[in-house]
N, C-alpha and C positions, 0 to 999 in steps of 0.2 A: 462642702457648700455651707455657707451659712445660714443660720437659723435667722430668720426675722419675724420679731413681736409687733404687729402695730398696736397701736392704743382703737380704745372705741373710746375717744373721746379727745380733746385737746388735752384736758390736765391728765390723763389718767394712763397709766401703767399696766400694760398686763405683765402679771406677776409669776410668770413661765419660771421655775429650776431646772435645769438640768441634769445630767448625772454627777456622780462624788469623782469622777476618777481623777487623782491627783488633788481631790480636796483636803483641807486641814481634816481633823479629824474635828468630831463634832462637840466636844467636850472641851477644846481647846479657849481661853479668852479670846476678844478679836482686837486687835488695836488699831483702830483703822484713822489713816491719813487723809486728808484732806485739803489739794494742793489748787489755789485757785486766783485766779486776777487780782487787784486791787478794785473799790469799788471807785476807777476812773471816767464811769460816766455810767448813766439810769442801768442798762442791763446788765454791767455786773454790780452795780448795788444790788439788784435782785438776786443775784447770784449769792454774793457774801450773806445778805440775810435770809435769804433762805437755807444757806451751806448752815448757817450758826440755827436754825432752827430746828433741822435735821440732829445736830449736836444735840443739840436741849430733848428734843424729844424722844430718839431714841438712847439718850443715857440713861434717862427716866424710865426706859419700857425695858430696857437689859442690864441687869447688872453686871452681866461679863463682858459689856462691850466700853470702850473706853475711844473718843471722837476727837483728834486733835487737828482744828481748822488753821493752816497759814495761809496768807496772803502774798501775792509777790507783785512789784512793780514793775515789774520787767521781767524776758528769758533767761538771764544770767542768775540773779535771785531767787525763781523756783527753782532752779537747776541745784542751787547750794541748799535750798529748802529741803528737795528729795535727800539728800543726803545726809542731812539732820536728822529727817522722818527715820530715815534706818536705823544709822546707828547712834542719836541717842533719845529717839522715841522710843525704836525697837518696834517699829511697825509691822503688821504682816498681814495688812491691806493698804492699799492704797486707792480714792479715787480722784481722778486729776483733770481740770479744767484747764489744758497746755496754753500757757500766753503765748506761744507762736507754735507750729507743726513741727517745722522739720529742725530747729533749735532741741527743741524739749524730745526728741525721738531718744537719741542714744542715751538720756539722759531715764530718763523713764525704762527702758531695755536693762539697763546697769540696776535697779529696783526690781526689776521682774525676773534678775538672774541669783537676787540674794532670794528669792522663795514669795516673795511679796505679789499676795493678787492682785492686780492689775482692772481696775474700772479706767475707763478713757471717757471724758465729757465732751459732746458737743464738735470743740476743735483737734480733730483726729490725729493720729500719728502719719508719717509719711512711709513706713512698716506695722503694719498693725500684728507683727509676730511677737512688738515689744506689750503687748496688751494679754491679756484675757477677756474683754467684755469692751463695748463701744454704748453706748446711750446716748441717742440725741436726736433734736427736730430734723423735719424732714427738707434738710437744703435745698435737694432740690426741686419741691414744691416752693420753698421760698423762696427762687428765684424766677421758678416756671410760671405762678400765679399772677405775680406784678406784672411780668411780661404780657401774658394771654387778654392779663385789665387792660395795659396802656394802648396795645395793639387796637382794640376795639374800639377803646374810648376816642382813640387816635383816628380812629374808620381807615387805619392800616396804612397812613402816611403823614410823616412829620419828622422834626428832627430831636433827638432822645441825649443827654448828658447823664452820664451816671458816677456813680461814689461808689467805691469797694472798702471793703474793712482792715484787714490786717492780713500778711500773706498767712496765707494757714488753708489747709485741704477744703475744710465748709467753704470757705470765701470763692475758692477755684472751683465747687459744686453750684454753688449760687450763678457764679457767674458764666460756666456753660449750659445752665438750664436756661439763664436768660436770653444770652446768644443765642440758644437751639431756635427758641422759639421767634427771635427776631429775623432768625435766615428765612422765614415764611414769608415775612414782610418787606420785600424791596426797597419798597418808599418811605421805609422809618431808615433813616438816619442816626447811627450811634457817631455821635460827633467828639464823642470823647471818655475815658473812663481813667479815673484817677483813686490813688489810695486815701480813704481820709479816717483810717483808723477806727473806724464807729465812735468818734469824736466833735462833738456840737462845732467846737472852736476850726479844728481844723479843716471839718464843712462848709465854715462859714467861709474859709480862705479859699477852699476849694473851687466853690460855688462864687466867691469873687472872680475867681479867673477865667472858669467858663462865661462870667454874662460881660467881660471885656471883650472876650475873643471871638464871642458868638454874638450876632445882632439878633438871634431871632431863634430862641430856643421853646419847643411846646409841651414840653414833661420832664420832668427828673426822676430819675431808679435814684432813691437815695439811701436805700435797701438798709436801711435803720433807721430807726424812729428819734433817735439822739440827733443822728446826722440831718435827718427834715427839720428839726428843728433850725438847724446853721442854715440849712439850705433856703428855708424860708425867712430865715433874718436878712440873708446878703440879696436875694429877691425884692423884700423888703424898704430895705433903705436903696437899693438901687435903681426902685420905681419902677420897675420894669411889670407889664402887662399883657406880655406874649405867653406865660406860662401858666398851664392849662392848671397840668395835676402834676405836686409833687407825691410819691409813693414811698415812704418809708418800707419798716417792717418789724415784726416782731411785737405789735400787741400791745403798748404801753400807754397805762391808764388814761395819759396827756392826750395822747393819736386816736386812742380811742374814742375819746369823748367829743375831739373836734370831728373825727366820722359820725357820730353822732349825733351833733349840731350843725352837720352843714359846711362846716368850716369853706371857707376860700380854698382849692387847690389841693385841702386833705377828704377826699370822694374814698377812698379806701384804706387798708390795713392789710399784713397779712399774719397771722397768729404765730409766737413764738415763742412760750413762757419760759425763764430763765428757772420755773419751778422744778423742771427735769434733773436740778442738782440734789433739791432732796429726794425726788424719786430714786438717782442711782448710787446717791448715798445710804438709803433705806435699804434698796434693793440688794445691794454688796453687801450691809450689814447683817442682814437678816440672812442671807444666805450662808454667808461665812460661818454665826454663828450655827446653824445646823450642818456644817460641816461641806456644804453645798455649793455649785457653779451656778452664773447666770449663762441666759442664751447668747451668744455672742455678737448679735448683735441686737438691738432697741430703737423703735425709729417712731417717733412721735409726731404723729400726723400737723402740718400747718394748713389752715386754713383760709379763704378769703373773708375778710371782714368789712362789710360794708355797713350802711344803715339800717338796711331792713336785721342785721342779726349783732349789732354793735354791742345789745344790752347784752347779749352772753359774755361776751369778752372784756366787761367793764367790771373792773375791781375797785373801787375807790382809795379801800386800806391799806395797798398791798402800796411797796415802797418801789414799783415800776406799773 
């Protein structure tokens, strides 16, 4: 059975080790990999710059640990990525934010069969035997929280359009947390759900084609705070006045602040810091170097963000 860590807190990490068995030994260097998106839209720029801060700061705190961050545009390119890391990094950890699940599975299995530890971020494997260790928010409170909001705010009937992100395991948790709880409500209407990559642009096409096809829609799950943004541009210019609340996700400084302010249509948030990559960058590092496992799995509480608690969740500095 799996072990599970929550946090007491949104940023924060409980810092649980497990046993050595099968660990490096402790005296060993650690050369740890760090395999992760491009920053193609705000949450993985928070991603990349926090992966590179985790660099900077634990090279500085270990002198036997050595952090090599790549980037990839696509699944085929991390794929050639990992295989660099091995053999001519000569890595022997690995932690990796998969640009898609079940692409990057056997890919990541072929790394954990040369001796390489194994941290998995966020977007899971579709075998987690190819892993040693998982870390990441709690999907499905980020899909069950929007729902439980719109449901209410809704008074339990109306008709609901939603955006999904990228096929990958989280998106497929998101999105039967969100179901679960919309089978309560008869009279909500999901009148359609379509992929728009957690991408502003392809939101915005998305979200054109819902307010063609629909004369009369009262919420959007746009279950990313990149993609509310598209969603509320094609709203926008399309004059349209039927639409109550759109519900992003994931906490970004922008979403934040219009919760904050009242904004038109953004009434909530639900927490999702892209900081959880230095956490299990740290976490894998530190362990390694004492020769040590993490728990296997890491589950970072999300929260609801609305007004009355907006200022916790509002970073100005932070690059999401």
């Amino acid at each position: 059975m799996k072990q599970v860590i929550r946090a007491i807190g949104a940023g924060m990490l409980a810092l649980g080790i497990l046993g050595t068995a099968g660990a490096a030994r402790a005296d060993d260097k650690v050369t740890l990999g760090v395999a992760i998106p491009t920053a193609d839209h705000g949450f993985t720029g928070g991603i990349v710059w926090w992966a590179n801060k985790a660099k900077a700061d634990l090279e500085k705190a270990h002198p036997d640990l050595k952090v090599i961050v790549k980037t990839a545009a696509n699944a085929p390119d991390q794929a050639n990525q990992l295989q660099d890391l091995v053999t001519v990094n000569k890595i022997n950890s690995l932690v990796i934010f998969p640009y898609e699940s079940a692409s990057l599975t056997q890919p990541v299995a072929q790394v954990k069969k040369k001796g390489v530890y194994v941290t998995v971020v966020d977007r899971g494997l579709t075998d987690t035997s190819a892993q040693d260790a998982y870390v990441a928010g709690d999907n499905t409170a980020f899909g069950k929280i929007p729902a439980e909001y719109m449901a209410k705010a809704l008074g339990g009937k109306g008709n609901i359009v939603a955006l999904r992100g990228i096929p990958t395991t989280l998106d497929n948790e998101r999105w039967t947390a969100f179901t679960n709880v919309m089978k309560n409500y008869p009279d909500i209407k999901i009148l359609d759900a379509k992929y728009a990559n957690w991408n502003r642009d392809d939101a915005f096409k998305v979200m054109q084609d819902y307010l063609t096809r629909f004369k009369h829609i009262d919420a959007v799950w746009a279950a990313d705070d990149d993609m509310a943004v598209g969603v509320i541009k094609a709203i926008d210019q399309a004059k349209r006045n039927d639409i109550k609340i759109v519900f992003g996700g994931a906490g970004s400084k922008g979403m934040v602040k219009n919760v904050m302010d009242g904004a038109p249509m953004i009434q909530a948030d639900v927490s999702y810091s892209p900081k959880f990559i230095y956490d299990a960058i740290k976490l894998t590092a530190e362990a390694r170097l004492k020769g040590e496992k993490l728990p296997a799995t890491t589950i970072i509480p999300s929260v609801l963000i609305t007004k009355e608690n907006a200022q916790q969740f509002y970073f100005p500095d932070s690059p999401f």
